[in-house]
N, C-alpha and C positions, 0 to 999 in steps of 0.2 A: 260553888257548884259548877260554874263554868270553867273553871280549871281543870277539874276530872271530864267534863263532855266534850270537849277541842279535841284532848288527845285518840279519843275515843273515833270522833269524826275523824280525824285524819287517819288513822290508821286501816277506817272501813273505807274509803277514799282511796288509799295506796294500793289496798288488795283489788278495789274497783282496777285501777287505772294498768296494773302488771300483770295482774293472774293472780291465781293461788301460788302464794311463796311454796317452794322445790314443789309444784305441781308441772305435770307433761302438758306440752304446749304443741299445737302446731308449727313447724316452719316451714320457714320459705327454701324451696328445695334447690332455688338460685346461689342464696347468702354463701359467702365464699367459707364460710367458715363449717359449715353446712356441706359443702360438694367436696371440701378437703377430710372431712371424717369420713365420708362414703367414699372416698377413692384409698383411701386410707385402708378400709375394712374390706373392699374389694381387693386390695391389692394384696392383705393377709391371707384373704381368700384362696386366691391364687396359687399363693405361697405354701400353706397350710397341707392345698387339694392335692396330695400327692399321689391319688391314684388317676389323674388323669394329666395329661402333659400339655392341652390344650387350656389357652387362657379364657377366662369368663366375662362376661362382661354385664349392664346394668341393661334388661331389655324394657323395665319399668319400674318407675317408682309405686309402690302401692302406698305408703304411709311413711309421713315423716314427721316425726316430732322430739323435742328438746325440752328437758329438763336446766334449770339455775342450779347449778352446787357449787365446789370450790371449783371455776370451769364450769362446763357443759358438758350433760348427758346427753343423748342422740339414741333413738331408738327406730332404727330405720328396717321398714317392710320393703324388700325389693323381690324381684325378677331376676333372675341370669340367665344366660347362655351362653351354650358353649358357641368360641369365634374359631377361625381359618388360622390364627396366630398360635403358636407352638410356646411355651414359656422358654427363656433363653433366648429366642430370637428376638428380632427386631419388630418392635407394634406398632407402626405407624399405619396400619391401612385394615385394622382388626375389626370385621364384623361377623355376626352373628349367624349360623347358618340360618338359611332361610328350609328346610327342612326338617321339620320334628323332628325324629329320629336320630339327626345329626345334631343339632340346637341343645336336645335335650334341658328345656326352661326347667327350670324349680324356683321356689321361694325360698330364703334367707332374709332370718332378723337376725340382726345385727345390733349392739348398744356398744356405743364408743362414749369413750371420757375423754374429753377436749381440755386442756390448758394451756390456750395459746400462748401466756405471759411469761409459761416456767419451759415452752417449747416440747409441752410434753403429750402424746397421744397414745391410745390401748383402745383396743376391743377387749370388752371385760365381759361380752359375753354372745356366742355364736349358737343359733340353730338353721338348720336346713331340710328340707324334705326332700325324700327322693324328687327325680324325674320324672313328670308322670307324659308317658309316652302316647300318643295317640294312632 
């Protein structure tokens, strides 16, 4: 009998001590692995945003969390705005207008797939809402 109850314990033990296996987690919005998927999916952004010439940048994190798969999922709620910086030029001093109108925030979710080991990253999946102007 106790042969079949151990394995039992430890397995309700592991889901204790991880999470729910492939369930969304919170993260740490520091972890470097973490601010390289969101610069990552900003920088698609960017890239992508071809109707407008100005770069965007992160003006808040609203939510951020990460899935275990082969790698990591990332399912991150941000803020943008638009910055002073032109894409093609030089971003060393890029911020955010401080006038609505100009700034133009919206929200973007973003889900990136992370495989640091095989050096491989994608946004596997983009939405964003207009601007809403005040």
């Amino acid at each position: 009998m106790w042969k079949s109850v151990v394995p039992i314990f430890a397995a309700i033990f592991a889901v204790g001590l991880c999470g729910t296996p492939g369930g969304w987690q919170d993260v740490d919005t520091q972890q470097e692995d973490f601010v390289n998927a969101l610069n990552y999916a900003v920088a698609q952004h960017n890239r992508d945003n071809q109707g407008d010439t100005s770069l965007h940048k992160v003006v808040e994190i609203v939510s951020a969390q990460f899935q275990v798969v082969a790698g990591a999922n990332y399912k991150i709620v941000v803020k943008l705005g638009r910055t002073n910086c032109r894409k093609g030029e030089p971003t060393t001093d890029c911020t955010v207008y401080v006038h609505p109108t100009k700034a133009r925030i919206y929200q973007c979710t973003f889900k990136v797939w992370s495989c640091p080991w095989l050096n491989n990253i994608q946004v596997t999946e983009k939405k964003c809402l207009e601007p809403q102007l005040n």
